[in-house]
C-alpha positions in Angstrom: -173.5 253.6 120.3 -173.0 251.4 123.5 -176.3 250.1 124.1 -175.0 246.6 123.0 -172.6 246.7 126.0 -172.9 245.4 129.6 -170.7 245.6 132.5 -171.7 243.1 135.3 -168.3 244.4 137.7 -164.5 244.0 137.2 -164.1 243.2 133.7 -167.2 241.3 133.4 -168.3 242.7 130.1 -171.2 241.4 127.9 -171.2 242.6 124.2 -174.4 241.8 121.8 -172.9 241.5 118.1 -176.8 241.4 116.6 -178.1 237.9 118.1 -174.6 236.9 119.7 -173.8 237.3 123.1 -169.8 237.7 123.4 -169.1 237.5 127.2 -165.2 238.4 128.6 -164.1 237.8 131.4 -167.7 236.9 133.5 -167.0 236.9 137.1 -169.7 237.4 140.3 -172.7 237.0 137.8 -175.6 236.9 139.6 -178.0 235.5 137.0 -177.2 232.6 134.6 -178.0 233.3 131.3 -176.1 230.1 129.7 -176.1 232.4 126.3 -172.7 233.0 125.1 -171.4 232.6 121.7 -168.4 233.2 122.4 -166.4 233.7 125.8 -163.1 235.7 125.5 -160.8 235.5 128.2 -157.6 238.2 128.7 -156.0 236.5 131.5 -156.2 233.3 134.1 -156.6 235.6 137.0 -159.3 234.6 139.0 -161.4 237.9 138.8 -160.5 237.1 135.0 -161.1 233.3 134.8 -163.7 232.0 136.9 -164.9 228.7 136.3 -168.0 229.2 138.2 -169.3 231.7 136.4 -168.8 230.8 132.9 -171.0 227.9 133.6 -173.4 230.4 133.9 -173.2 231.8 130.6 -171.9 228.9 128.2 -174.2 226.3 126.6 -173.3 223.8 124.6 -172.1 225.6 121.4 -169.9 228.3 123.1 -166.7 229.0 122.0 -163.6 230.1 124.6 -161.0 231.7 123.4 -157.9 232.4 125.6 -154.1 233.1 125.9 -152.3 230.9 124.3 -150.4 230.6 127.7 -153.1 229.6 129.6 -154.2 226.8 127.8 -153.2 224.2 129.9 -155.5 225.9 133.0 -158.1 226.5 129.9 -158.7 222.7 129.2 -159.6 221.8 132.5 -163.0 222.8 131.8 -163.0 222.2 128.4 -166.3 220.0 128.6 -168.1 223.3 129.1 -168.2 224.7 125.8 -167.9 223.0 122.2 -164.0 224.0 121.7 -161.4 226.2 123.0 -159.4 228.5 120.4 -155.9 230.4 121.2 -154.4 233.8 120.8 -151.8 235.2 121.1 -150.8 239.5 121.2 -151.0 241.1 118.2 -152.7 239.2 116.2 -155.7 239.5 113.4 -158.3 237.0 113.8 -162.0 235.5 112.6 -163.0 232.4 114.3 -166.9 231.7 113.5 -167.7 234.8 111.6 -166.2 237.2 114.6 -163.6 239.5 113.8 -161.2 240.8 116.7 -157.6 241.8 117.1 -155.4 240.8 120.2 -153.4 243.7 122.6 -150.3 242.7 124.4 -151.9 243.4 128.0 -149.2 243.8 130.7 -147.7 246.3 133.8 -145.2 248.5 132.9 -143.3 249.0 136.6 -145.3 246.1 138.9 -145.1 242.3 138.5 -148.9 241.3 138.7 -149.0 241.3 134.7 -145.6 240.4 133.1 -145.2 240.9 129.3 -143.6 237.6 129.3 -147.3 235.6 130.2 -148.2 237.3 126.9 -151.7 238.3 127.8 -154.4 240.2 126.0 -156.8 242.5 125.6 -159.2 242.4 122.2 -160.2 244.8 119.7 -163.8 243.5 118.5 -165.0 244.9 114.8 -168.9 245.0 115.9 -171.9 246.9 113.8 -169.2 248.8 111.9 -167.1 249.9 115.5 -164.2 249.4 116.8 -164.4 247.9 120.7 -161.3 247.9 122.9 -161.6 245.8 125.8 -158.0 246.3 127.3 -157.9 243.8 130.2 -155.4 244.2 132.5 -152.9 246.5 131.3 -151.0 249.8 132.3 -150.4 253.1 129.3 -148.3 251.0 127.4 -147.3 251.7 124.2 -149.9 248.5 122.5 -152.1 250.2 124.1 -151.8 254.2 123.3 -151.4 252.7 119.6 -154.8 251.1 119.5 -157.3 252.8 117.2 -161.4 252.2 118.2 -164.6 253.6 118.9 -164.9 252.8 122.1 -162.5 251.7 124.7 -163.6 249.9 128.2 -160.1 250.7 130.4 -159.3 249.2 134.1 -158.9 252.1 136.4 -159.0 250.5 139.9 -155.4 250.8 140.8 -153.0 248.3 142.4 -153.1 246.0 139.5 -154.0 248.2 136.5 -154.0 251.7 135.9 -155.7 253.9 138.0 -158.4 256.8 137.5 -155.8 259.5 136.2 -153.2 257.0 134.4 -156.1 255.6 132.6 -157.7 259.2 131.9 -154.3 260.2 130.7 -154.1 257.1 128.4 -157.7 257.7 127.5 -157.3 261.4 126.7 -154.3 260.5 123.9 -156.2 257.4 122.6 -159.5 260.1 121.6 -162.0 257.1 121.7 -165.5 258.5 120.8 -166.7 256.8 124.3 -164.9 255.3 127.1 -166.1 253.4 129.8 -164.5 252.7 133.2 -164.1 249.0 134.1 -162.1 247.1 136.8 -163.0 249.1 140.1 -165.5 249.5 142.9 -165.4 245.6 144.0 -162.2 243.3 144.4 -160.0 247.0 144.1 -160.7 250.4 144.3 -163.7 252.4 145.2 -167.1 253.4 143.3 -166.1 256.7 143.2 -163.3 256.2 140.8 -165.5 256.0 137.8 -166.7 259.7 138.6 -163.1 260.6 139.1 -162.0 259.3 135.7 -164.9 261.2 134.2 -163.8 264.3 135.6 -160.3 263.6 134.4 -161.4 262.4 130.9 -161.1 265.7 128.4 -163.4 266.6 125.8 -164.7 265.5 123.2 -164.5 262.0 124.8 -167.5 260.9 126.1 -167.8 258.6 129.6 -170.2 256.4 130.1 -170.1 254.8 134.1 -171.6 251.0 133.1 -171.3 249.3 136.7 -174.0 249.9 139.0 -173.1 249.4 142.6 
């Protein structure tokens, strides 16, 4: 049920929706596809939003879609893709026949991720599943409310949650399939996907996506 989903590293994700690539958050891509649909960005973090490498996978009919908040930062490369769309947390939307919902993304206890910048994560509607792409986020209450299929969750630490905060969060979600993301490059180690697994209780299923 996840063979339509890529993880390049980070939260460099690549979802297929039939013949629509929907990349979020591409950062370090080696290869430059120039293929997206549709580019979703959670936050303007720079392991988040990285000009240089969504050149790599926009054309000239992409659509970016960002925090509302981060528009301003947003536009700058605005002659990149063929418009830029907003969002804001908790919302319902369908821009271009896509269907997603938006998840307040923020720390609970450090300042990295303030509720305030009113970032996101996205809930996609894809092939009749629910995919949770969190972002950058701790166990917060959004997020242990969210209902999907399958949930890609940061574990890396420092920033996000790490292996067993995210396992716990993981473990009272009941996904049918998680998948580690955020770790092994700009924070924490490889290992902590295997860790997560380990933590990760039955009958979720984890699937490791990066390859180091």
């Amino acid at each position: 049920m996840t063979e339509n989903i890529e993880v390049f590293g980070q939260n460099s994700i690549r979802i297929m929706d039939g013949g629509r690539a929907i990349y979020i958050d591409p950062f370090r891509m080696e290869e430059e596809p120039k293929d997206a649909a549709f580019v979703m960005i959670t936050h303007d973090h720079y392991d988040h939003f990285s000009p240089e490498d969504i050149a790599k996978v926009v054309c000239d009919t992409t659509v970016m879609i960002v925090p509302e908040k981060m528009l301003g930062k947003a536009e700058k490369i605005a002659g990149m893709v063929s418009r830029i769309e907003t969002v804001r947390p908790g919302g319902h939307y369908e821009i271009d026949g896509l269907t997603f919902d938006t998840v307040a993304a923020y720390n609970l206890m450090k300042p990295f991720h303030p509720k305030s910048a009113q970032w996101v994560g996205y809930i996609f509607d894809i092939g009749g599943q629910k995919i949770y792409v969190a972002g950058d986020t701790d166990a917060t209450a959004e997020a242990k409310a969210v209902k999907c299929d399958v949930a890609l969750i940061p574990i890396g630490g420092t920033f996000t949650m790490d292996a067993k905060k995210a396992a716990d969060l993981i473990n009272e979600m009941k996904p049918s399939v998680a998948i580690p993301v955020h770790y092994g490059t700009a924070v924490g180690k490889p290992k902590d996907g295997e860790d997560f697994a380990s933590l990760v209780k039955d009958p979720v299923k984890v699937e490791l996506k990066i390859k180091f």
